[in-house]
VOPAGU-2260 file (C-alpha; in pm, 1 decimal, decimal comma):
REM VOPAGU-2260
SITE   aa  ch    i         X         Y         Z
SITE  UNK   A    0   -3540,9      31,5    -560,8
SITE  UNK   A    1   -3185,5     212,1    -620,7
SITE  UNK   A    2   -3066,0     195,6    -247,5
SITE  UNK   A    3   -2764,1     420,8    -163,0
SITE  UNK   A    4   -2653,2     480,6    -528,5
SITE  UNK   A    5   -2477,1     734,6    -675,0
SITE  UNK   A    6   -2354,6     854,4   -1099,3
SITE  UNK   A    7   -2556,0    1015,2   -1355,3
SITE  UNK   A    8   -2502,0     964,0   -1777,7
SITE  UNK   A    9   -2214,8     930,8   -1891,6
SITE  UNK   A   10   -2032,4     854,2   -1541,9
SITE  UNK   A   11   -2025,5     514,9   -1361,7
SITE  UNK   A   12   -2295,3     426,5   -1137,5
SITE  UNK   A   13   -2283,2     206,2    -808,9
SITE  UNK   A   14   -2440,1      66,1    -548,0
SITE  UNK   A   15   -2293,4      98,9    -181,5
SITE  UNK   A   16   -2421,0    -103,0     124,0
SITE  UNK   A   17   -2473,1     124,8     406,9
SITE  UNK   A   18   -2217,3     -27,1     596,1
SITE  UNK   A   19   -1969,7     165,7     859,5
SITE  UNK   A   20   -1719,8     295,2     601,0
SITE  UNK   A   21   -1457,8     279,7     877,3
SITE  UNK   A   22   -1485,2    -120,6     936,3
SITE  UNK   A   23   -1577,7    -235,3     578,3
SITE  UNK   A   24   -1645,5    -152,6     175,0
SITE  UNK   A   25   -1891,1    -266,4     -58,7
SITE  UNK   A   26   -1958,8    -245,7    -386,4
SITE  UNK   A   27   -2211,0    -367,5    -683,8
SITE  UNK   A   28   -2089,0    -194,8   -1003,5
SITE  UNK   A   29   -2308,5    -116,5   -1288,7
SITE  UNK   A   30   -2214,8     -56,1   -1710,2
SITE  UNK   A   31   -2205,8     293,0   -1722,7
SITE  UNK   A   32   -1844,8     540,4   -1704,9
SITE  UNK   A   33   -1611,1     273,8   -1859,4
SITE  UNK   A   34   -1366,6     175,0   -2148,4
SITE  UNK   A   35   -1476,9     -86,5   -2337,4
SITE  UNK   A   36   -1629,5     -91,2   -2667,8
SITE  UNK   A   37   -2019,6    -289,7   -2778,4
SITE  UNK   A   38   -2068,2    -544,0   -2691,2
SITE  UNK   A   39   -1937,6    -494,3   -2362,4
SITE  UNK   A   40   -2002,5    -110,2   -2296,7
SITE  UNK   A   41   -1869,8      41,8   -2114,5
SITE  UNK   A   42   -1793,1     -89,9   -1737,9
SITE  UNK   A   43   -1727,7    -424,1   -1830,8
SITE  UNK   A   44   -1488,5    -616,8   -1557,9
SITE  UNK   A   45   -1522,6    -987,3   -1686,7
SITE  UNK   A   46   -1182,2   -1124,5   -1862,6
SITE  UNK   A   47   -1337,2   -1375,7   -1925,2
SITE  UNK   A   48   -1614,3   -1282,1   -2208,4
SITE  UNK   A   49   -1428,9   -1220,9   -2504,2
SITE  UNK   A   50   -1381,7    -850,9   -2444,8
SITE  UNK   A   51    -989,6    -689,6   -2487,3
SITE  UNK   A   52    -819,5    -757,4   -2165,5
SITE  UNK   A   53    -661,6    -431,0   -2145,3
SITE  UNK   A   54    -981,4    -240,9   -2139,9
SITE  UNK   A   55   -1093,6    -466,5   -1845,4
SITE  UNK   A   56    -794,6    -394,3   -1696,9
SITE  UNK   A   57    -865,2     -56,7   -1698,3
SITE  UNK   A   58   -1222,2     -67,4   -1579,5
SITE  UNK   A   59   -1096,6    -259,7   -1311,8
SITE  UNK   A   60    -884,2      -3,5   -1202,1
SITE  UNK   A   61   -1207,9     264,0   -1177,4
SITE  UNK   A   62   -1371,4     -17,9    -966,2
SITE  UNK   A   63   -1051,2     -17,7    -739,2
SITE  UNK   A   64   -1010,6     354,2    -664,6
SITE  UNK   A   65   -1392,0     371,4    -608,8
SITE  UNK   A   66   -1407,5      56,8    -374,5
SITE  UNK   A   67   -1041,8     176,1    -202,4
SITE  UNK   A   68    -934,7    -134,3    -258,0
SITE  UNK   A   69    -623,0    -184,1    -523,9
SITE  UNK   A   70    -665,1    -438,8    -747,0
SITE  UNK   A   71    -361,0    -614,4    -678,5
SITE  UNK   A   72    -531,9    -678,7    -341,4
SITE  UNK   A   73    -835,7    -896,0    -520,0
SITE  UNK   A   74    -928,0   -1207,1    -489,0
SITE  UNK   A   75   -1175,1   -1339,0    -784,9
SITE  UNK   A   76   -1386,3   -1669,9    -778,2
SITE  UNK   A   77   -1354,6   -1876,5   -1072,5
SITE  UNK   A   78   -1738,0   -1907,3   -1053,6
SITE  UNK   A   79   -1834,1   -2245,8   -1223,4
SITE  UNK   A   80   -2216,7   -2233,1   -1103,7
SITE  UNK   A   81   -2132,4   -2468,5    -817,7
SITE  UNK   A   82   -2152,4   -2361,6    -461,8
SITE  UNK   A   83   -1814,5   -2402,1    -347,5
SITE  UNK   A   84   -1696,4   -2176,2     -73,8
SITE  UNK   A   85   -1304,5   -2065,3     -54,0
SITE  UNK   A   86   -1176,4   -1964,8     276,0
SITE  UNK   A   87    -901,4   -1690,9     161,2
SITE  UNK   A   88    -578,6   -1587,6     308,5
SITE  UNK   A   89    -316,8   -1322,2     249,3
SITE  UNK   A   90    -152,0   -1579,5      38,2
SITE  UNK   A   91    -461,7   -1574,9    -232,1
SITE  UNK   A   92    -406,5   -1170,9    -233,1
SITE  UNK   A   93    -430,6   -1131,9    -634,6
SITE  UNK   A   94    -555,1   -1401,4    -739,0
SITE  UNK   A   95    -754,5   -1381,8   -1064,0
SITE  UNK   A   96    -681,4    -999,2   -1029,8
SITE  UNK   A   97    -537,4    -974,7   -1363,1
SITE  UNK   A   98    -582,2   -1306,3   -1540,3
SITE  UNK   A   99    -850,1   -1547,7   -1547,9
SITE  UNK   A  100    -607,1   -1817,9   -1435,5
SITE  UNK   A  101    -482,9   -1755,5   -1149,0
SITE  UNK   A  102    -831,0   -1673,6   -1006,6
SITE  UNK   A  103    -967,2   -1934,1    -735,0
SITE  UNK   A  104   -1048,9   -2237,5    -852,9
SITE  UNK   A  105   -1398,3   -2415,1    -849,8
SITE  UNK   A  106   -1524,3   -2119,5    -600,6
SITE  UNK   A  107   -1851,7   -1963,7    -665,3
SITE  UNK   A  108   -1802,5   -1759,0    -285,9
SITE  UNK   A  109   -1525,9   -1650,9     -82,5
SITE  UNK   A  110   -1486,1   -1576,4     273,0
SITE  UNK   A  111   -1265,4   -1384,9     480,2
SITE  UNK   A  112   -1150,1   -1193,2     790,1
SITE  UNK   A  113    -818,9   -1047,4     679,8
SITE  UNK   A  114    -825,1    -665,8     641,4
SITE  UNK   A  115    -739,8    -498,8     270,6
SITE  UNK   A  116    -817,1    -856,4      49,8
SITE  UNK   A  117   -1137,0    -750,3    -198,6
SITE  UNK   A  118   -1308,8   -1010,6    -234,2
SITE  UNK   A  119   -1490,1   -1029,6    -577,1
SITE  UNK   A  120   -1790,1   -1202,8    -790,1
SITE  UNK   A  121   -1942,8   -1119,0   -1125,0
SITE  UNK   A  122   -2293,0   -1148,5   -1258,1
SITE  UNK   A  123   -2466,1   -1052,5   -1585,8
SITE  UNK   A  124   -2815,5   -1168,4   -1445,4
SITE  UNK   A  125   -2727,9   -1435,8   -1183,1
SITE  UNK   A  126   -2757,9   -1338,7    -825,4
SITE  UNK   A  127   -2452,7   -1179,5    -621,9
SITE  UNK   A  128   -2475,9   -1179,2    -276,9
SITE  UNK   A  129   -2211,0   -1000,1      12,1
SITE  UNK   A  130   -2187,9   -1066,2     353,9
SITE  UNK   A  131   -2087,8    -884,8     638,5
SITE  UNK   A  132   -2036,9    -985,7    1001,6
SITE  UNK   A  133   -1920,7    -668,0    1157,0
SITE  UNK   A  134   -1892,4    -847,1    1555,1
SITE  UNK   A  135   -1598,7   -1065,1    1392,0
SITE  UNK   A  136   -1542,8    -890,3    1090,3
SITE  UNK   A  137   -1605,0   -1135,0     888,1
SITE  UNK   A  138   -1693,7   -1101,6     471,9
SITE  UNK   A  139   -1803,6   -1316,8     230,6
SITE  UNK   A  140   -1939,1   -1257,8    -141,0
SITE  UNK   A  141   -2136,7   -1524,9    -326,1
SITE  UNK   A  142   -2239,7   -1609,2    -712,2
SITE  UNK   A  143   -2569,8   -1768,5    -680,3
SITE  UNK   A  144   -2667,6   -1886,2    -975,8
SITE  UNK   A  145   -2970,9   -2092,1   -1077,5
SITE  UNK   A  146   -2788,3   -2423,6   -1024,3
SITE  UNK   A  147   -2562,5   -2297,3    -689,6
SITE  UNK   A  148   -2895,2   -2161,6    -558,8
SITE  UNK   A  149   -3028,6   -2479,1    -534,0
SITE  UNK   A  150   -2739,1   -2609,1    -383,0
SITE  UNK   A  151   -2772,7   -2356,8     -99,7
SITE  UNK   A  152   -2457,5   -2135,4    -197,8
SITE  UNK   A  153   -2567,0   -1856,8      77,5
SITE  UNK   A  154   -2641,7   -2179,9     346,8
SITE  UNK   A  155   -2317,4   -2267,5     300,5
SITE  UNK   A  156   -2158,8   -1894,1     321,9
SITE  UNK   A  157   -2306,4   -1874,9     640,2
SITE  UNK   A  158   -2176,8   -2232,6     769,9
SITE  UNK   A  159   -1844,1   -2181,4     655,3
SITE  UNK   A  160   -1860,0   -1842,7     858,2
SITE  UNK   A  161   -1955,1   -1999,0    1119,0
SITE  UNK   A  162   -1710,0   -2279,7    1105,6
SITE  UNK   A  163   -1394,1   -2097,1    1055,6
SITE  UNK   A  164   -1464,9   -1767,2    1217,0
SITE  UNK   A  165   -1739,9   -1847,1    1478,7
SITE  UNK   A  166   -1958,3   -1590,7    1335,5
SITE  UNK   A  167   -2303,8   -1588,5    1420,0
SITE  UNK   A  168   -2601,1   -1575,6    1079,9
SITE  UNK   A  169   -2817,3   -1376,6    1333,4
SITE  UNK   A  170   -2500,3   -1098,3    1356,1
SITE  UNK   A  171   -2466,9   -1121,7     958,1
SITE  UNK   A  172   -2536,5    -782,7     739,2
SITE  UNK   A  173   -2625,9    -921,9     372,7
SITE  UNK   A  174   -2687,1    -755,9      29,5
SITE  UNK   A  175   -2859,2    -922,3    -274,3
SITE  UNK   A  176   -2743,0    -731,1    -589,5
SITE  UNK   A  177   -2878,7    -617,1    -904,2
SITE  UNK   A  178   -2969,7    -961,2   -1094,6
SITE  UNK   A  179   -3221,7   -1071,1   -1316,6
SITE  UNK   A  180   -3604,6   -1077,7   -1153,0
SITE  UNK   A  181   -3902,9   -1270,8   -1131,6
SITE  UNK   A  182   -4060,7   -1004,7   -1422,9
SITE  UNK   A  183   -3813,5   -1120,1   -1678,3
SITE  UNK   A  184   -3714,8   -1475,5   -1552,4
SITE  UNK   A  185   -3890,7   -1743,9   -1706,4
SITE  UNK   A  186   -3746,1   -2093,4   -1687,3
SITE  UNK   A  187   -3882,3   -2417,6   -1756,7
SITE  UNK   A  188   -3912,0   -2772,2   -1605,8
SITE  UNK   A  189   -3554,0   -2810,9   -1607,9
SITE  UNK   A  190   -3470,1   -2566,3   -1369,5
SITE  UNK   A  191   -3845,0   -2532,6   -1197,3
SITE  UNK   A  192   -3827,8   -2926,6   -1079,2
SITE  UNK   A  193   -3545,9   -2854,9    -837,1
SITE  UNK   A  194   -3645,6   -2551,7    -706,5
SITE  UNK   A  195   -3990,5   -2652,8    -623,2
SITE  UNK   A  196   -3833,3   -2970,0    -408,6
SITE  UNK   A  197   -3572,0   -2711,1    -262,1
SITE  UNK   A  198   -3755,9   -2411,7    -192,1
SITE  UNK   A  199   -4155,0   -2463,2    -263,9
SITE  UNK   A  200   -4402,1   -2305,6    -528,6
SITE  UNK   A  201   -4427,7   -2007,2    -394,3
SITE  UNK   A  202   -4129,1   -1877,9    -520,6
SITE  UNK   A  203   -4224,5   -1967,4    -917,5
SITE  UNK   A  204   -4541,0   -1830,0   -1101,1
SITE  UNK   A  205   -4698,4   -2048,5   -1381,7
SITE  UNK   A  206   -4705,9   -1870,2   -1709,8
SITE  UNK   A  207   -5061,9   -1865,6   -1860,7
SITE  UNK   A  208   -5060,8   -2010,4   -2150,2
SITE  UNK   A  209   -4728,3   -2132,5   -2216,2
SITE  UNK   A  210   -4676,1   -2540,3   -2111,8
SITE  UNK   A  211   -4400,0   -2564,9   -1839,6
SITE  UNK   A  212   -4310,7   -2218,2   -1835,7
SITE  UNK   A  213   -4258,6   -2005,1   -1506,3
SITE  UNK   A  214   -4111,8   -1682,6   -1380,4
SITE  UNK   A  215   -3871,8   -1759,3   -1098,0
SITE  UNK   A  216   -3774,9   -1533,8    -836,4
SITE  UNK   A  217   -3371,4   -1656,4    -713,2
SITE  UNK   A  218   -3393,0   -1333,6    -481,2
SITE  UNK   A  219   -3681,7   -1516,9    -285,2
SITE  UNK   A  220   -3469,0   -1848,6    -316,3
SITE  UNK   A  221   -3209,2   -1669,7    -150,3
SITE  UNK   A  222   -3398,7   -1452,2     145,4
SITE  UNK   A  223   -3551,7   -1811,2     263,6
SITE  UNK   A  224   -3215,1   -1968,7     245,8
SITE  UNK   A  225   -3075,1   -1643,1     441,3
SITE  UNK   A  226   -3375,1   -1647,7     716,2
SITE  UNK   A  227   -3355,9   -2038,4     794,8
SITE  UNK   A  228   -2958,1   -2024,7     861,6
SITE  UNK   A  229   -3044,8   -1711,0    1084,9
SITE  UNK   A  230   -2976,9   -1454,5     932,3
SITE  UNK   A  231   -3240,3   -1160,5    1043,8
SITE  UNK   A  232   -3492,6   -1012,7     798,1
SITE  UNK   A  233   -3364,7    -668,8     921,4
SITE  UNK   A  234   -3020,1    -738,5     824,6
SITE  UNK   A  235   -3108,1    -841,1     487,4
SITE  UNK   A  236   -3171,2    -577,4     162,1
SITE  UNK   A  237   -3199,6    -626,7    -169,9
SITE  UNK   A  238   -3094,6    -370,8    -419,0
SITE  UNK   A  239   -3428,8    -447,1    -633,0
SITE  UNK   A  240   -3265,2    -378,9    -940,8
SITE  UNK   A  241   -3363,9    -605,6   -1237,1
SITE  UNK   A  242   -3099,0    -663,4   -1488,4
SITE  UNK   A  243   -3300,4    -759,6   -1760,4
SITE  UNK   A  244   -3521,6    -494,7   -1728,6
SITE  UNK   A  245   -3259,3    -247,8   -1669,5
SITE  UNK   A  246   -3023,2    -379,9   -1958,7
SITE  UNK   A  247   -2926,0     -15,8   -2069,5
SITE  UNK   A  248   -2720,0      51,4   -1719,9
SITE  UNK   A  249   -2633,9    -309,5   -1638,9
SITE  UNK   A  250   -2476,2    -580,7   -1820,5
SITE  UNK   A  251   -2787,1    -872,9   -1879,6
SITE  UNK   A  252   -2715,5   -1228,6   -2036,2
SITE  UNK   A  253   -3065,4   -1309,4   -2133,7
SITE  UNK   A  254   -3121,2    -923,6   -2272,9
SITE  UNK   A  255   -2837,1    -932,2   -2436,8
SITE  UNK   A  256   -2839,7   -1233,0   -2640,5
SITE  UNK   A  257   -2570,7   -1388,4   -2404,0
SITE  UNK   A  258   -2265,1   -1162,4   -2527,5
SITE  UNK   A  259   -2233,2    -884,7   -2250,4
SITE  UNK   A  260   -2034,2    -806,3   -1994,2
SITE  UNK   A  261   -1979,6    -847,0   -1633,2
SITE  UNK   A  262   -2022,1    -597,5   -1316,0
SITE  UNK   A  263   -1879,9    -684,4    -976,8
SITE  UNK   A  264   -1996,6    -742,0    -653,4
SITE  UNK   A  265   -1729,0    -661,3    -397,6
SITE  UNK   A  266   -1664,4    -655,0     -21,7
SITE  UNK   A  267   -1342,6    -571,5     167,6
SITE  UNK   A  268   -1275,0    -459,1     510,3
SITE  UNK   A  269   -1024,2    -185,0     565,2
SITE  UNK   A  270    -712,0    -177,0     728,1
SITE  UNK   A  271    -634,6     -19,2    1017,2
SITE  UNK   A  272    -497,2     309,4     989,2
SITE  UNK   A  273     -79,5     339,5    1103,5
């Protein structure tokens, strides 16, 4: 389902949590309204992918105004399918903005409770994931991956949340982005094994026909991680959006033969007014 989204051809298209506009901002990009040219049309915002770093640049920019968030005020995760979480301060305020760098090393999520900082992950069929704890204002966004999935990337959101901001999972808002789906994501043993010790069967469907073969859903992965940390089921929604199967308005790694692009997920709380 397309949950409090907005664009039409030819113009960018988003995804917005419902979120009080007045405390906090987030924002899951899609492909459409940008600069850059195939294989990376349009909206692409990964540096990272082989695309011309001045057309990110400049996509990045349409992300900012649209988010109200400059991007000299970003923070980026390196994003190295781990689950390392980054605390962030002011200090980290454009890091991995506008190079690939300077962005925050090891981190596949960042957390935060200073006002302005965007805090930002990309995906082209991996799981993003944003947090909000709007009783300490408190944000986090996550990368969850196949392998950082299985490490518990969203436990450990929520721990270090807890930890160094005394949030409470049960006060958490959360958003799982558009990402690649149980229809279109078949894996094998490889990846299967450790998600059946972590997470069950339930969350894999054997493909008839085809030795060692499943579909996995990492949204499912995700919601039971998110429920037995306490989060509540009420305060978590996924966007339902497959990326595979939607490969024509978002960027997909598997659809696209593993040169794409990159949307964002994004999260920043706003400053108080002067």
């Amino acid at each position: 389902m397309y949950t409090i989204w907005s664009g039409s051809v030819g113009d960018p298209v988003w995804i917005r949590p419902n979120w009080p506009l007045h405390e906090v901002r987030g924002l899951f990009s899609f492909r459409r309204g940008g600069v850059s040219l195939p294989p990376y049309e349009e909206l692409n915002v990964g540096l990272h992918v082989g695309d011309d770093a001045d057309a990110v640049l400049k996509n990045r920019e349409r992300c900012a105004i649209e988010v109200g968030c400059p991007v000299e005020r970003w923070v980026v995760a390196e994003q190295v399918h781990g689950a390392k979480v980054a605390v962030i301060t002011e200090a980290e305020a454009g890091c991995g903005a506008r190079d690939v760098h300077s962005a925050i090393q090891g981190a596949d999520a960042l957390v935060t409770d200073v006002s302005g900082l965007g805090l930002v992950v990309m995906a082209a069929d991996c799981v993003p994931v944003l947090f909000y704890d709007g009783v300490r204002q408190v944000i986090g966004a996550a990368h969850s991956g196949w392998k950082g999935t299985v490490q518990h990337i969203v436990r450990r959101v929520l721990e270090t949340m807890q930890q160094a901001f005394q949030s409470n999972p049960a006060d958490v808002q959360v958003w799982i982005g558009p990402s690649i789906r149980q229809c279109c994501y078949e894996v094998n043993d490889v990846v299967a094994d450790p998600i059946k010790a972590e997470f069950g069967r339930r969350v894999l469907v054997k493909r008839f026909h085809r030795a060692e073969r499943y579909l996995l859903s990492l949204q499912a992965c995700v919601r039971q991680d998110l429920l037995r940390s306490g989060v509540r089921p009420e305060h978590i929604v996924d966007t339902g959006v497959c990326t595979s199967c939607q490969a024509d308005v978002l960027f997909s790694h598997r659809a696209d033969a593993g040169r794409t692009g990159r949307q964002l997920a994004m999260v920043c709380l706003v400053e108080d007014e002067v």
